[in-house]
N, C-alpha and C positions, 0 to 999 in steps of 0.2 A: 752206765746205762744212758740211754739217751733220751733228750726230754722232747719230748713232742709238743707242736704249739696246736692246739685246738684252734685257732683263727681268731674272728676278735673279741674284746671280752663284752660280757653283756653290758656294758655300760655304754657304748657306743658300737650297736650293730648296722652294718652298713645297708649303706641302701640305694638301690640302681634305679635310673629311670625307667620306662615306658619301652626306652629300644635299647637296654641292657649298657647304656653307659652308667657312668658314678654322677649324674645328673640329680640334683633331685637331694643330697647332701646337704646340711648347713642350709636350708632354705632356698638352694640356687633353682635358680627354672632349667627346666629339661627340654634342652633346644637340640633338633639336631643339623649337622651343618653339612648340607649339600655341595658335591665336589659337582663342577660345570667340565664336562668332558666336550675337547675341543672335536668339534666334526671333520670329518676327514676334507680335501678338497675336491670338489665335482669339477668332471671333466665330461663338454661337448661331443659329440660321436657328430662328425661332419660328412656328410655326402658329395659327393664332387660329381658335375655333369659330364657328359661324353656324347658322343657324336653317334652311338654304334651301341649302347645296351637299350633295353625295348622299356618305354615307359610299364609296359605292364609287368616287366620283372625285377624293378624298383619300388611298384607299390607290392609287392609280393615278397619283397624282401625286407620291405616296413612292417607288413603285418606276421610275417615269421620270426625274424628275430627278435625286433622290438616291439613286438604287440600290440601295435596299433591297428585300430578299426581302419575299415575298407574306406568310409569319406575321411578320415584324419591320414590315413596314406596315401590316397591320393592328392590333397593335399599340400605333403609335404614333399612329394613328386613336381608335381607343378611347382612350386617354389625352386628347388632345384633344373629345372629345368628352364624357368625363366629367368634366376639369378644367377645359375653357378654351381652356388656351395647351397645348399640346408642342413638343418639342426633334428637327427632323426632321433635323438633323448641324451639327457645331460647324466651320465652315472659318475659311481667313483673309478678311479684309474682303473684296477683291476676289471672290473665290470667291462668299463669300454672298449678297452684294446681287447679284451675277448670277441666283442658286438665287432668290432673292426675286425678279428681275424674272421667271423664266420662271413662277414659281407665277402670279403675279397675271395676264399676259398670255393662261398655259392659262385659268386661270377667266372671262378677261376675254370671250376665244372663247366661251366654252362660256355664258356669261351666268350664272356662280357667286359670290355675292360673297366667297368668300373669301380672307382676305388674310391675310400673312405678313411677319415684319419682322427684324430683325437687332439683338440684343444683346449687348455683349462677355461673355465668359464667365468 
């Protein structure tokens, strides 16, 4: 026949901490230890100027994809048009190159060449 162990004997019944570890034994403190999860890498979503898409459907395309308010895209419209390149939001990889494919695709409808790209930041 086989002998079964009932667990442990009353003379030392165990005892868990607070958040169910073996803490809290033998007098120890009941600490628990936080793991630091590394953040993924953010990456820029860049605007690029052009000669031939219409300021108004560069802030329209600010406030549709990336969500910005009507003075914060225009804005960042003028910036792009007086420097070049702007910075239309910093996401993670995935994120961006999505906002990247839906810029070029709006323009592509619309017969704009404007184009947009993704840099780490």
């Amino acid at each position: 026949m086989a002998k079964w162990s009932m667990g442990p004997t009353p003379e030392e019944p165990p005892r868990r901490g607070g958040d169910g570890s073996d803490a809290g034994r033998r007098g120890e403190t009941a600490t628990q230890t936080r793991r630091r999860v590394a953040r993924p890498p953010r990456f820029k979503v860049v605007l690029f100027n052009d000669d031939y898409t219409p300021m108004e459907f560069v802030v329209g395309v600010l406030e549709r994809i990336f969500n910005k308010g009507p003075a914060e895209a225009t804005q960042i419209m003028l910036h792009v048009h007086k420097n070049g390149t702007g910075i239309a939001g910093v996401y993670v990889l995935e994120v961006a190159e999505t906002k990247v494919a839906a810029v070029h695709r709006l323009a592509e409808e619309r017969g704009y060449p404007l184009r947009s790209g993704v840099e780490p930041e």
